[in-house]
C-alpha positions as CSV (number, residue, x, y, z in Angstrom):
1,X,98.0,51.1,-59.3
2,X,100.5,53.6,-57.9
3,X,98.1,56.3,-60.1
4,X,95.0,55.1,-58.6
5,X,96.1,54.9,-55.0
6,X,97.6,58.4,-55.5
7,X,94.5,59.9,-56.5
8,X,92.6,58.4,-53.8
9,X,94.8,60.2,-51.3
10,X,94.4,63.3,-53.0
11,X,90.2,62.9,-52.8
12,X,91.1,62.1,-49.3
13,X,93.1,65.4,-48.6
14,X,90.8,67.7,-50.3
15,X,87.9,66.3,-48.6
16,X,89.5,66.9,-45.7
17,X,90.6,70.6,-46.4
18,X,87.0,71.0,-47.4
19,X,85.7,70.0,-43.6
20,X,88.4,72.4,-41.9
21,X,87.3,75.5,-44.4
22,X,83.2,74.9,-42.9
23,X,82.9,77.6,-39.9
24,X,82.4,76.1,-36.4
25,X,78.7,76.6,-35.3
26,X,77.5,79.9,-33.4
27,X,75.7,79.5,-30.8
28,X,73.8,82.4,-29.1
29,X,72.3,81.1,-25.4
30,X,70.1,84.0,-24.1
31,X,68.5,83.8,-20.8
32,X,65.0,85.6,-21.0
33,X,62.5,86.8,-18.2
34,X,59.0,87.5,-18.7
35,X,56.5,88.7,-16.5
36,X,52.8,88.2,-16.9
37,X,49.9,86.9,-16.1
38,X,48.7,83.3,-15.3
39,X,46.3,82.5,-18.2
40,X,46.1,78.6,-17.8
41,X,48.1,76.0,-15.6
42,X,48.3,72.7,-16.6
43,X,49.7,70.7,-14.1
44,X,50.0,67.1,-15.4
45,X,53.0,68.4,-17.9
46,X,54.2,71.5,-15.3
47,X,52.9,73.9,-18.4
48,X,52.0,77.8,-17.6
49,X,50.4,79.5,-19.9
50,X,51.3,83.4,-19.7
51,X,49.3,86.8,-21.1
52,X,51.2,89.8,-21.6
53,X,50.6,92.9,-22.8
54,X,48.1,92.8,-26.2
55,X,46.5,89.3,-25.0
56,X,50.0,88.0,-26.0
57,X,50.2,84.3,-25.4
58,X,52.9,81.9,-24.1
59,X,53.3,78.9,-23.1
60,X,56.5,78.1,-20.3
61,X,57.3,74.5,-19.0
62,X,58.4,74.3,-15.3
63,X,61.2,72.2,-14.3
64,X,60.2,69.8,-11.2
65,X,63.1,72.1,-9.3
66,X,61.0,74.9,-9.3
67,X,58.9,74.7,-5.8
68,X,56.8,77.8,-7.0
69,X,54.9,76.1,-9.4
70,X,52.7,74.2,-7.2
71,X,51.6,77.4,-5.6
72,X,50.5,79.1,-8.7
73,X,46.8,80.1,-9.4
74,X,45.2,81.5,-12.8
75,X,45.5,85.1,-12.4
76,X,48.8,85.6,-10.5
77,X,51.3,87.7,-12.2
78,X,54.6,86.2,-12.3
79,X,58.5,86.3,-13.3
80,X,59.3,83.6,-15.3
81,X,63.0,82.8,-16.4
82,X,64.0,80.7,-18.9
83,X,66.7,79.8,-21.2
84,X,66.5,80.1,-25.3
85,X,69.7,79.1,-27.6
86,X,70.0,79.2,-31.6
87,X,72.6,77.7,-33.2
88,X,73.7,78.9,-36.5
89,X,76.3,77.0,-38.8
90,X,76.9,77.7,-42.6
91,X,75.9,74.4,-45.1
92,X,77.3,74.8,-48.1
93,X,76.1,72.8,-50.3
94,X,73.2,71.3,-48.3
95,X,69.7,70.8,-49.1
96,X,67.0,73.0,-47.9
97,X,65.1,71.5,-45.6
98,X,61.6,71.9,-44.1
99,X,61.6,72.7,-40.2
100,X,61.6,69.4,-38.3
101,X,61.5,68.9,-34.6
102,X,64.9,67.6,-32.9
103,X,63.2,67.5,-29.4
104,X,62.7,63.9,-28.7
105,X,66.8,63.4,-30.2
106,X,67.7,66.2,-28.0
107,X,66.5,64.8,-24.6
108,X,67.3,60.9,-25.7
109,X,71.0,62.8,-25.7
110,X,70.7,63.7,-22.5
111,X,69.2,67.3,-22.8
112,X,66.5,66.7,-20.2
113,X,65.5,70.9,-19.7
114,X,64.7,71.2,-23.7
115,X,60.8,71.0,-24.3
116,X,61.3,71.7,-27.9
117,X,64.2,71.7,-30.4
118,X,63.4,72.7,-34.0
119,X,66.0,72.8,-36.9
120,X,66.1,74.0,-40.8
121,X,68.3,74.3,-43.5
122,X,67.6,77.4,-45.1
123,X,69.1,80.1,-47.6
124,X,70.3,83.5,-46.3
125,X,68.2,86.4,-48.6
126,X,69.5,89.4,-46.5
127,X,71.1,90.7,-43.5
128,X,70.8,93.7,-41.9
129,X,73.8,93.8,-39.1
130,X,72.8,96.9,-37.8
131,X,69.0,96.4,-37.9
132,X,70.2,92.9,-36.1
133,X,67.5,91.0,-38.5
134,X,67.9,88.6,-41.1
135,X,65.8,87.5,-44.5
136,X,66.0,83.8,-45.3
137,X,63.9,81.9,-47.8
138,X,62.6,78.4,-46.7
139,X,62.6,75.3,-49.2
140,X,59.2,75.9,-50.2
141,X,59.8,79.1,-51.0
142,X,58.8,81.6,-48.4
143,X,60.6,84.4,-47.4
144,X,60.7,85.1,-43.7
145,X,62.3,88.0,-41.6
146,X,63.6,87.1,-37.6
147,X,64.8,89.5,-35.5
148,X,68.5,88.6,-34.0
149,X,69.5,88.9,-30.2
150,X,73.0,88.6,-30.8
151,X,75.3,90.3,-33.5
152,X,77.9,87.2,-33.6
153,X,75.8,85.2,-35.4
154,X,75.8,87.2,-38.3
155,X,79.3,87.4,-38.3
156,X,81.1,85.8,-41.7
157,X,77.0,85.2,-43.0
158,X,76.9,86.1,-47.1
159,X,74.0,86.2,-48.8
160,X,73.0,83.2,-50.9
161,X,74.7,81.2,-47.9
162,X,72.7,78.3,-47.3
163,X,72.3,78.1,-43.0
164,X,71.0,75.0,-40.8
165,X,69.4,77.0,-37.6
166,X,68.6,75.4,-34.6
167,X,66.3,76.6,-32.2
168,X,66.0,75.7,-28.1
169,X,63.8,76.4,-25.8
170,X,64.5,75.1,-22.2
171,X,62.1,74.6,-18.8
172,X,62.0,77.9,-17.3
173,X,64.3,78.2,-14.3
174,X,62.7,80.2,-11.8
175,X,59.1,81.3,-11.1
176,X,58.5,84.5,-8.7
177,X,54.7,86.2,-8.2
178,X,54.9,89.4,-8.5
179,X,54.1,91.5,-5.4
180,X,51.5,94.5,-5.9
């Protein structure tokens, strides 16, 4: 009995030394601008759809705050602000996972500014600190190369470690036209 309850401890020891060995999450929170023009205006859901330069699309929700909205018409060239975070936090051991999207967890937790929260496990290929990218293959196989905004996430990263990323995007902030 003494053997067994010994044992048990030890499981319960090392599976606690395992938890304080995982790295704390990184989170990167970037606050982006864009200006552009007003392509499409939807304003049921407070949505702006912007064209930049190269009839690059995207599409910014509005938080109720922001008074500007309700004067916008298709064609205006605007400032937008918004916020974008990534979380990055080594797995080891986890299952690659297919994308999935968090967003309706993420505001039932109180997150009301997130309009869309997407997180994957995935497994590192390569990193390129100085290039600020990094190569990560998906669980069904594909190979895919994003850009990174800030160098701390790749900090302690290995190759063959396996990642879960979290994307969010939050309600833009602050709307401005732009005067000509």
């Amino acid at each position: 009995m003494f053997r067994s309850m010994l044992s048990a401890l030890v499981l319960i020891l090392m599976s606690q030394a395992v938890l304080a060995q995982a790295p704390a999450p990184k989170v990167s929170t970037t606050e982006s601008t864009i200006t552009a023009t007003v392509d499409r205006i939807e304003r049921s859901s407070r949505a702006v759809t912007l064209r930049s330069a190269g009839n690059v699309f995207r599409t910014v929700y509005v938080d109720p705050s922001v008074k500007a909205f309700d004067d916008l018409k298709t064609g205006d060239v605007i400032t937008v602000r918004y916020e974008e975070s990534v979380v990055v936090q080594v797995r080891p051991g986890a299952a690659l996972s297919d994308g999935r999207d968090v967003t309706a967890e993420a505001q039932k937790a109180g997150k009301k500014q997130v309009i869309q929260q997407l997180t994957a496990v995935v497994t590192i290929e390569s990193i390129d600190p100085q290039g600020l990218s990094i190569e990560y293959r998906t669980k069904d196989g594909r190979k895919i190369m994003r850009p990174v905004t800030d160098k701390r996430l790749l900090e302690g990263l290995h190759v063959g470690d396996r990642i879960e990323v979290t994307l969010t995007r939050e309600r833009a902030v602050s709307v401005e036209r732009v005067r000509r």
